[in-house]
C-alpha positions in Angstrom: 6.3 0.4 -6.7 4.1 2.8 -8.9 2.1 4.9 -7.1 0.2 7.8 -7.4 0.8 10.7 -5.4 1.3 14.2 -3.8 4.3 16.1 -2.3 1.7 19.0 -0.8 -1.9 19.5 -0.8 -2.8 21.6 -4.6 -4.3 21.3 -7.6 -4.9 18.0 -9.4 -2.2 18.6 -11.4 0.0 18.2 -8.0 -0.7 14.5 -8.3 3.2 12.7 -9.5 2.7 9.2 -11.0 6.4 8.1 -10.0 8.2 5.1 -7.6 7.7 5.3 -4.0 8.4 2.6 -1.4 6.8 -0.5 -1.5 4.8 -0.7 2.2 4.9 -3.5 4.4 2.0 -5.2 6.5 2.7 -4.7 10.2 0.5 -5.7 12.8 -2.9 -6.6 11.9 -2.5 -5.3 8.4 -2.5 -6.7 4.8 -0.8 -6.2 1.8 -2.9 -6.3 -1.4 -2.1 -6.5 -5.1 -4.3 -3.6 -6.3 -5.9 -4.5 -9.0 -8.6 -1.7 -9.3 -9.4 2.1 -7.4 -12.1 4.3 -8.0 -12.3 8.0 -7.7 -14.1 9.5 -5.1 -15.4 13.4 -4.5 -13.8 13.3 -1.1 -10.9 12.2 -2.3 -9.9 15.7 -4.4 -11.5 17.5 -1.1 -8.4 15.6 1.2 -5.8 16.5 -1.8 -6.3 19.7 -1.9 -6.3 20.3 1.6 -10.4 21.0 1.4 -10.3 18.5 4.6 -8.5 19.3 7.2 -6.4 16.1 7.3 -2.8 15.7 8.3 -0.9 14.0 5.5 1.9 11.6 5.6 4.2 12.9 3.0 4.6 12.0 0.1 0.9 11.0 0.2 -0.4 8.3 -2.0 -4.3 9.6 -2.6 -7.3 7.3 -2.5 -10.1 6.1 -1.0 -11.3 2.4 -2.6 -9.6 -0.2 -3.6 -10.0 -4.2 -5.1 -7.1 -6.7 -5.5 -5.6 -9.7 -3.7 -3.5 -10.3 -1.1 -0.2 -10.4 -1.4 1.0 -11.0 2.1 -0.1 -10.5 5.6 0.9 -9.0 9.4 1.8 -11.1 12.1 -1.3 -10.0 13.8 -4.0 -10.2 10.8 -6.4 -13.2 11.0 -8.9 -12.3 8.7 -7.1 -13.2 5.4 -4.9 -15.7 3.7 -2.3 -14.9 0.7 -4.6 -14.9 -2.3 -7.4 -14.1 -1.7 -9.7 -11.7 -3.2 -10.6 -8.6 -1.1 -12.2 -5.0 -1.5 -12.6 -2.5 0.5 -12.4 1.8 1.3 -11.9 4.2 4.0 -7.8 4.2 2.7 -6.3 7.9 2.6 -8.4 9.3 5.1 -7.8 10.4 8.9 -4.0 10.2 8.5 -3.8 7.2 6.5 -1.7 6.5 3.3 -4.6 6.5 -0.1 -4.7 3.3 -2.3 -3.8 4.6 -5.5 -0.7 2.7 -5.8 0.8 -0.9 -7.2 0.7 -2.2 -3.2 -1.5 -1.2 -0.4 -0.9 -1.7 3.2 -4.7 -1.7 4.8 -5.8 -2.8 8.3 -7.7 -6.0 7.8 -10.9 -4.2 9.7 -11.2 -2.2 6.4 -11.4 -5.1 4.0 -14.1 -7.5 2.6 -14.0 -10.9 0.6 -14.8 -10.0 -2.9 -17.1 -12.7 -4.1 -16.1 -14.8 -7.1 -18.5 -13.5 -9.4 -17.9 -10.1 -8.7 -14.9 -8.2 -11.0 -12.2 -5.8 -9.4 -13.6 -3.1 -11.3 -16.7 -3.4 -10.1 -16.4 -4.3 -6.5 -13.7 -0.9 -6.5 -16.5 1.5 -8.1 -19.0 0.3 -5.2 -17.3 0.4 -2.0 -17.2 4.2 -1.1 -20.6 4.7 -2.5 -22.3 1.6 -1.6 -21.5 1.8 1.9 -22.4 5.1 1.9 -25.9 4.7 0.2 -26.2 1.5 3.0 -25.4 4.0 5.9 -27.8 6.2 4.9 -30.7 4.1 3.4 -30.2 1.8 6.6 -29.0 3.7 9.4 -30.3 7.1 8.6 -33.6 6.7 6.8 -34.2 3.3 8.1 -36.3 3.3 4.8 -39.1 0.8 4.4 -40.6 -1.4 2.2 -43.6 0.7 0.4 -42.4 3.7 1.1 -41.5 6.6 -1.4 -38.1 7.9 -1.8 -36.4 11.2 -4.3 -33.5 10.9 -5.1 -31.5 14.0 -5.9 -28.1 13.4 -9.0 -29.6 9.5 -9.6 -26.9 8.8 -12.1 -24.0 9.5 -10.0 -21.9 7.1 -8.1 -23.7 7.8 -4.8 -27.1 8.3 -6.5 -27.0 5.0 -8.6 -26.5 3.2 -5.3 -29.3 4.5 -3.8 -31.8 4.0 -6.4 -30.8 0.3 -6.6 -30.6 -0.4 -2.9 -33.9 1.3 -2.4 -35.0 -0.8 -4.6 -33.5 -4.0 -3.2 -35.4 -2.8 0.3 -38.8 -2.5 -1.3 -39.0 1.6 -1.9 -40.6 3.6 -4.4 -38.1 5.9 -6.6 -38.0 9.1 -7.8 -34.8 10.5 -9.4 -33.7 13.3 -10.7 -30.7 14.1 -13.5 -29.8 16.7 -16.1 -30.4 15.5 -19.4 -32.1 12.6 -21.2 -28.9 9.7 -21.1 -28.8 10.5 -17.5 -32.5 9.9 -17.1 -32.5 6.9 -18.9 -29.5 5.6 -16.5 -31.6 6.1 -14.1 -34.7 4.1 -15.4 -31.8 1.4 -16.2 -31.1 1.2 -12.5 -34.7 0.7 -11.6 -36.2 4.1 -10.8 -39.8 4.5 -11.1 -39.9 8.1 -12.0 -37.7 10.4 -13.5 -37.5 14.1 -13.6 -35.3 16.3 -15.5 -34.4 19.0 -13.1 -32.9 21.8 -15.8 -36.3 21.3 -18.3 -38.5 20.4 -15.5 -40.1 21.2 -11.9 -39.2 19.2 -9.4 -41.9 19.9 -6.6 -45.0 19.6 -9.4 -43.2 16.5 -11.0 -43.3 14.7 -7.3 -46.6 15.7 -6.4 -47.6 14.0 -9.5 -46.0 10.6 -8.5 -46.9 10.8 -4.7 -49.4 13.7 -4.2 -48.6 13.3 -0.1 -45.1 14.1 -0.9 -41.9 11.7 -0.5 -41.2 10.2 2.7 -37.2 10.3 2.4 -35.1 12.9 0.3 -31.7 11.9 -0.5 -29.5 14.7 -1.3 -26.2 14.7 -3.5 -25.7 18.3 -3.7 -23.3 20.6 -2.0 -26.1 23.9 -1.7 -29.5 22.0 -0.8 -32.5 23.8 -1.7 -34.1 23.7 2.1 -37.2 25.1 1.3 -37.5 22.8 -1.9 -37.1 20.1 0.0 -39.3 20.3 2.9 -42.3 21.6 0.6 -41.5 18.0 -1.1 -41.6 15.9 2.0 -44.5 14.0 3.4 -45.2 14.5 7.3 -42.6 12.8 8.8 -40.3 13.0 6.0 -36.5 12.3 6.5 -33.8 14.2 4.3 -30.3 12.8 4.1 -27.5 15.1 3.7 -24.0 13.5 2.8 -22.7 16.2 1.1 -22.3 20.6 1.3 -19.6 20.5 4.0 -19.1 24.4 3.7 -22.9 24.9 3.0 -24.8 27.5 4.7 -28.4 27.6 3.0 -31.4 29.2 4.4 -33.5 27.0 6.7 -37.3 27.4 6.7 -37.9 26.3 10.8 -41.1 26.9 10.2 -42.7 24.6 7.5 -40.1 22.1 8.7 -40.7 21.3 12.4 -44.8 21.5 11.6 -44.0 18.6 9.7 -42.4 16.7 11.7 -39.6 16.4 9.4 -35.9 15.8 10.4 -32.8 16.0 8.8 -30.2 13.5 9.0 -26.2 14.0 8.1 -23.6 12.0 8.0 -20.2 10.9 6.9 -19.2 7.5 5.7 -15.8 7.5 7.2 -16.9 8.4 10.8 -18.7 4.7 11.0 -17.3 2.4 12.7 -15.8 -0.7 11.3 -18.5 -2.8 12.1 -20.8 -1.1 11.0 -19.2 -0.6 7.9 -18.6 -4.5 7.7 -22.6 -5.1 8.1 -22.5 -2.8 5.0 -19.9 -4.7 3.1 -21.8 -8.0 3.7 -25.1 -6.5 1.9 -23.3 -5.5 -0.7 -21.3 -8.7 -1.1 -24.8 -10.6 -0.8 -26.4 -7.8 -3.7 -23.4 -7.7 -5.9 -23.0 -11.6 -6.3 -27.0 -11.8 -7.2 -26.7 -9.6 -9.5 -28.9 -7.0 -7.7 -26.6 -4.3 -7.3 -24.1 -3.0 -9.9 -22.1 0.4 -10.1 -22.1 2.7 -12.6 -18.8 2.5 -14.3 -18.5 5.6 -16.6 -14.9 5.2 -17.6 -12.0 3.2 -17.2 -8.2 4.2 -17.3 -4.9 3.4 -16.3 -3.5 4.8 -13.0 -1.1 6.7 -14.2 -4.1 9.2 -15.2 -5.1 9.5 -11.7 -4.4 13.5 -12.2 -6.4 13.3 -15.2 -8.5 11.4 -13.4 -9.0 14.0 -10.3 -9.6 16.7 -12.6 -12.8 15.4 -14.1 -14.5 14.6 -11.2 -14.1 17.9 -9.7 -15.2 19.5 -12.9 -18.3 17.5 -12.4 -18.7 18.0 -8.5 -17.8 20.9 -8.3 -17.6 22.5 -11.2 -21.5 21.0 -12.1 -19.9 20.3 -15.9 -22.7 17.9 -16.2 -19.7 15.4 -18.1 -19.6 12.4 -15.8 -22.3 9.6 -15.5 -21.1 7.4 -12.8 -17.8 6.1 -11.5 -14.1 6.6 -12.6 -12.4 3.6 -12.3 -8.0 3.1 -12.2 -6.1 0.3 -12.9 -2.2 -0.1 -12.1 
């Protein structure tokens, strides 16, 4: 099968577009037809060894995927040959990515995909809409009425947020770089905008909710501590789900007379369950027509280096060029 892959941890442009074996469902595993992956920032972070993952070699990258299934393992109860499924957590902690013609996934990892719900589209939310559940729900345990910022709103992460948050009854604040990106963000149901290069972002919220917000979601990799807490309410929750080699200043001070806490976390350290009680939401969201990702570009799989390259330009680089998801089709 066509795959796309590494031989060692490097650069994007170490990512091969060539044959590799076709896998085989074992145990309580299942083969899917890949119809659609996304591209995720953790994704570069585990190729170029920025995660300190052992790799099967030759390593097949990717996180998300949407297809069908093609066959199933003897164990594997969850699924029948052809049926729709989605799902993520692929080419992390060991195991083979799902950038590829055929993926071999454990049927824990998977979800139906609802019938009115595309490949493309169920592949650009599952990373970040489980991760915006995890944290909206687990972390924040955000509440209806309640007023939320929300740091990169156009992103793939950020988009999420702002329409769950939404779904769960919050007020939204988002911020983005330029006017497109601030109109995405209006798209997606924010009620406030702020441009964070033209404008400032403290004055801007205060002008919205003059207590301050009561969650801060941030996207970046260098949080602003002292921005933050300024801008949270008593009681104000930040989450963090991003700056893995970060080491910012902290102000203790103004942040434990608030009674403010800060809550981290990482998507692929949830449990499977929990992750399933994600899926369902999403499933339930998606098929309404509630939740949608932001798709920014489309292209063939065999541009997965291309691919790589451009979203590390973007979250890394801060190029300022990407507006949502990028999306690969075998």
């Amino acid at each position: 099968m066509k795959a796309a892959f590494i031989r060692d941890k490097g650069l994007a442009e170490a990512i091969e577009y060539g044959e590799v074996d076709k896998p085989v469902a074992s145990g309580t595993q299942v083969l899917v037809k890949v119809k659609a992956v996304s591209v995720n920032p953790i994704d570069t972070y585990v190729r170029a060894g920025m995660v300190d993952f052992n790799l099967p070699l030759p390593f097949i990258v990717g996180c998300d995927l949407a297809g069908v299934v093609e066959e199933t393992g003897p164990g594997a109860k969850m699924f029948k040959r052809g049926d729709r499924v989605w799902g993520s957590n692929q080419g992390l902690l060991g195991r083979q990515g799902t950038f590829a013609e055929y993926a071999a996934v454990e049927e824990k990892w998977l979800y139906p995909t609802p019938d009115n719900v595309g490949d493309e589209e169920a592949a650009a939310s599952a990373l970040v809409g489980i991760t915006a559940h995890l944290g909206l729900v687990n972390e924040a345990r955000i509440r209806e009425g309640k007023t939320i910022f929300v740091v990169g709103g156009s992103g793939g992460v950020g988009s999420m947020v702002i329409q769950i948050s939404k779904i769960l009854g919050a007020r939204v604040i988002a911020c983005a770089g330029n006017d497109e990106k601030l109109r995405v963000c209006r798209d997606l149901g924010a009620d406030e905008v702020v441009n964070y290069k033209t404008q400032k972002i403290e004055p801007a919220i205060r002008g919205f909710a003059p207590e301050g917000v009561d969650y801060w979601w941030e996207t970046r990799r260098d949080p602003d501590f002292d921005q933050v807490v300024s801008a949270l309410a008593p009681r104000g929750r930040m989450i963090l789900m991003a700056g893995r080699d970060a080491r910012p200043p902290f102000p203790v001070g103004p942040f434990y007379v608030k009674n403010c806490s800060v809550h981290g976390f990482v998507m692929f350290m949830a449990t499977a369950e929990e992750q399933r009680v994600c899926a369902s939401d999403l499933n339930e969201w998606m098929s309404a027509g509630k939740l949608k990702p932001r798709i920014h570009k489309v292209l063939p799989l065999s541009e997965a280096s291309a691919a790589h390259k451009l979203q590390e330009e973007n979250t890394i680089g801060g190029a300022g060029t990407l507006c949502g998801k990028i999306v690969l089709k075998p």
